[in-house]
MILOSE-446607 format. One line per 2 residues: their letters; for each residue x, y, z negated of C-alpha. Coordinates in Angstrom, 1 decimal, padded with zeros to 4 digits. Example, Ala and Ser with C-alpha at 12.3 -4.5 7.8 and 13.67 -1.06 7.14 Angstrom:
AS = 012.3/-004.5/-007.8 | 013.7/-001.1/-007.1 $
//
This chain:
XX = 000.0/000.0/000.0 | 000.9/003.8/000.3 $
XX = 000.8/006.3/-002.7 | -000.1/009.9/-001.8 $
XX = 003.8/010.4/-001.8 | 003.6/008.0/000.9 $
XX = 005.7/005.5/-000.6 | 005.8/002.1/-000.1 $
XX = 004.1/000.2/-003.1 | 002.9/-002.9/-002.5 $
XX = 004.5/-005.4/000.5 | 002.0/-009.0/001.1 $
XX = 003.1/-011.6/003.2 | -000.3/-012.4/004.1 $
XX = -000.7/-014.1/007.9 | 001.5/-016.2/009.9 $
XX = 001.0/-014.2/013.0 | 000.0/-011.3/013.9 $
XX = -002.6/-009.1/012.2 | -004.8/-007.7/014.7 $
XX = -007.3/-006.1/012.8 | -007.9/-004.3/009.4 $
XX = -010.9/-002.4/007.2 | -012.2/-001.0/004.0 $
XX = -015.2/-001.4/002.3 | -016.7/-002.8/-000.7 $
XX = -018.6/-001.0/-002.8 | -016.7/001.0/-004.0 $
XX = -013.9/000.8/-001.0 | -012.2/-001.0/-003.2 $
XX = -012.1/-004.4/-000.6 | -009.6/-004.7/002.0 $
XX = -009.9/-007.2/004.9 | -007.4/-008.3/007.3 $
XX = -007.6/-010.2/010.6 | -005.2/-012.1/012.6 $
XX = -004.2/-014.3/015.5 | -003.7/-017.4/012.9 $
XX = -007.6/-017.2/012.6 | -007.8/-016.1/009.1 $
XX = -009.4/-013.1/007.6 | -007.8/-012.1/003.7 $
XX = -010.2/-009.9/001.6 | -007.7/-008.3/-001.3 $
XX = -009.3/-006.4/-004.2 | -007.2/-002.9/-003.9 $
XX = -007.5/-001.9/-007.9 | -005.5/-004.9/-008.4 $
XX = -002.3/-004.8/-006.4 | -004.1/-006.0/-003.4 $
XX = -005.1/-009.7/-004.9 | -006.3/-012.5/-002.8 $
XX = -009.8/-012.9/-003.3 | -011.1/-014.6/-000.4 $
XX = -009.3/-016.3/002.7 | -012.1/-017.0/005.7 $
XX = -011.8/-019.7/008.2 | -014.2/-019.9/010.3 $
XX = -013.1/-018.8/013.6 | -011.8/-021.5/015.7 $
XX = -009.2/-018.7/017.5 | -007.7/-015.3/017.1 $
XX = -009.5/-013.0/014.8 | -009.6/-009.3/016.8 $
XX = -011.6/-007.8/014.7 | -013.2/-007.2/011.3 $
XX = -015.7/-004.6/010.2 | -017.3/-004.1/006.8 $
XX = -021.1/-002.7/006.9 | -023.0/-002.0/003.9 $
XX = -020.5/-002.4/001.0 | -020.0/-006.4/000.5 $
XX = -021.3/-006.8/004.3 | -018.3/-008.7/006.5 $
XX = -018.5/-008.7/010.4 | -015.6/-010.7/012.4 $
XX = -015.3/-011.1/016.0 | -012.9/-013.5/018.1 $
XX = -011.3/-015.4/020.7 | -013.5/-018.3/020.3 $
XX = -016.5/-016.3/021.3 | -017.8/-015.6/018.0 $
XX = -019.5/-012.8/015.8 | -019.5/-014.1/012.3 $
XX = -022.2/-011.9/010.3 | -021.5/-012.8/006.3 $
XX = -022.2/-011.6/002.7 | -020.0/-011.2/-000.1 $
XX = -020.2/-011.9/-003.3 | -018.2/-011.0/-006.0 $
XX = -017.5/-014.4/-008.1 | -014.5/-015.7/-010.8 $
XX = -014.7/-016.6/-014.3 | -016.7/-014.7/-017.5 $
XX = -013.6/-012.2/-018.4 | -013.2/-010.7/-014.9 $
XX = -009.7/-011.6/-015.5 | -009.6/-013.8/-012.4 $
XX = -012.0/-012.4/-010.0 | -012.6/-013.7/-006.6 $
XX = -015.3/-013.3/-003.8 | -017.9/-016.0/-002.0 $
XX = -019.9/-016.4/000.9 | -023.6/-015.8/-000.4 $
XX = -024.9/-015.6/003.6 | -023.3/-016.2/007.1 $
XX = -024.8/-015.9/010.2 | -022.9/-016.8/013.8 $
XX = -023.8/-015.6/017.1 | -022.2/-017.2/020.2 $
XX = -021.1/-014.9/023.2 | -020.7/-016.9/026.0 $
XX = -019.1/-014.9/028.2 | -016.0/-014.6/026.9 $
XX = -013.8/-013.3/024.1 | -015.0/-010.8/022.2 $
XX = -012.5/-008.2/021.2 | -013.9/-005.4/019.4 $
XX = -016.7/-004.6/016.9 | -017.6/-001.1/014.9 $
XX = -020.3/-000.4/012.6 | -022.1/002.8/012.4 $
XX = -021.6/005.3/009.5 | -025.2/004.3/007.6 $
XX = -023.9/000.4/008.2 | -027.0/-000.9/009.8 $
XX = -026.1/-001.6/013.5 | -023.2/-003.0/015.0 $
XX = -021.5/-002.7/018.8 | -019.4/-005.3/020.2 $
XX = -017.0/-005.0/023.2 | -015.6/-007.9/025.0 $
XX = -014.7/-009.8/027.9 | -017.6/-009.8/029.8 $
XX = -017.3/-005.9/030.4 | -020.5/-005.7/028.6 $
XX = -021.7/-004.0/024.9 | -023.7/-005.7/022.6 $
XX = -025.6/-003.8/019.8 | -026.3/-006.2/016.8 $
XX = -028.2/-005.8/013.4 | -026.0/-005.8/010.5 $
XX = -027.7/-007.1/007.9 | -029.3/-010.5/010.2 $
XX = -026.8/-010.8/013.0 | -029.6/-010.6/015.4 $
XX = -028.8/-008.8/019.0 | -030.8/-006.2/019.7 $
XX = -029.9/-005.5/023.1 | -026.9/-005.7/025.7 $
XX = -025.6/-002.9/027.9 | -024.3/-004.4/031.2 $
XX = -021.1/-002.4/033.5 | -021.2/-002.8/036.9 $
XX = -017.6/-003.6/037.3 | -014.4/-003.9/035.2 $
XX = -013.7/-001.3/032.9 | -010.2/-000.5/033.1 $
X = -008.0/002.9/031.8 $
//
């Protein structure tokens, strides 16, 4: 982590490749995720020296991205064609000495079309927009994982 002196404090070795993606959130933005090509995503509590709390491994390739909406909300998105829509909650023993976090919910969406490489959330949390190989945007619900609606290009996007 950074101080405000913008000073290294705190150096994880958390993924064996590289990390592709990275977000705050929680309730308090206390929750940071990280995303990478070894198909993992790490949630670390930030009040506490970035601790482990979660590891996720549900996606079958390449994390690209990963999104928190609503506080404990998680969105992921990935190489194997996959928008993971899950819940957090937070979990560990009585004395909040060893905390952790669980997955109350998950939803998954296939995208058939291709990878997916990108997702954002908006600022109130409620929708989120996917971009991805199919030269195509997807706008999702947050809180079900249902798609709401697609947005088509006629030809490749390229800068």
């Amino acid at each position: 982590s950074l101080s405000t002196s913008m000073q290294m404090e705190t150096f994880l070795e958390a993924h064996d490749a590289e990390i592709l993606s990275m977000d705050f959130g929680g309730e308090n933005g206390n929750l940071l995720a990280s995303a990478a090509r070894d198909r993992l995503i790490h949630v670390f509590d930030v009040n506490r020296n970035y601790d482990t709390l979660c590891t996720l491994d549900e996606h079958a390739a390449a994390v690209t991205s990963v999104r928190f909406a609503r506080g404990t909300r998680l969105i992921s998105c990935g190489g194997d064609k996959r928008m993971i829509f899950r819940t957090l909650v937070q979990a560990g023993d009585k004395t909040g000495a060893h905390p952790s976090l669980r997955v109350d919910a998950s939803h998954t969406q296939s995208v058939p079309l291709g990878t997916v490489y990108d997702v954002c959330v908006d600022r109130a949390g409620r929708l989120a927009l996917s971009a991805g190989q199919d030269n195509g945007l997807v706008v999702w619900d947050a809180a079900t994982g249902a798609r709401k609606r697609r947005y088509s290009t006629e030809s490749e996007c390229t800068l």
